[in-house]
N, C-alpha and C positions, 0 to 999 in steps of 0.2 A: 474237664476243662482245666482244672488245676494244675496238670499235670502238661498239658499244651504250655502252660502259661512259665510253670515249671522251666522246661525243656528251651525258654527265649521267644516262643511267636510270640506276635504282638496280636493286639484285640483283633484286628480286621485282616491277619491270616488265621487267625482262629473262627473267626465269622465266616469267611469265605469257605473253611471245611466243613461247617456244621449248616451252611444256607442261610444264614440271619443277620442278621445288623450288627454292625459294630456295637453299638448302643447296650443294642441286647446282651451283648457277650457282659460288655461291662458292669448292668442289669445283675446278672445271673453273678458274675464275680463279687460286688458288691453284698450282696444275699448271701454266698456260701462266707465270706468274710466276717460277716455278723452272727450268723449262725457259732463256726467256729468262737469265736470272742466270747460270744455267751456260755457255749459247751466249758470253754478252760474257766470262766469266771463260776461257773455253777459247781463245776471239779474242786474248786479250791473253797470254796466256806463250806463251815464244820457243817452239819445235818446235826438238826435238832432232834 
C-alpha cells in the first residue's frame, strides 16, 4: 500500500484496486504510519 501511495494514487484509486473502502485504505495507512513511528522511536533510545 505504501508504495501505491508512493507512486501518487490517491486512497480511493487504491481502494478500488484492492476491493475496499476508501476508509479502509486510510485505516490501514494510518496503522502502518504508527507502527513505523514507533519502530524509528524504539531504534533511537539507548537499551538498558
Amino acid at each position: 500500500m505504501a508504495e501505491l501511495r508512493g507512486a501518487g494514487l490517491s486512497l480511493s484509486a487504491i481502494a478500488r484496486r484492492l476491493g475496499v473502502a476508501s476508509e479502509r485504505v486510510r485505516q490501514i495507512e494510518a496503522r502502518l504510519r504508527t507502527r513505523a513511528r514507533l519502530k524509528v522511536r524504539n531504534r533511537s533510545q539507548p537499551s538498558s
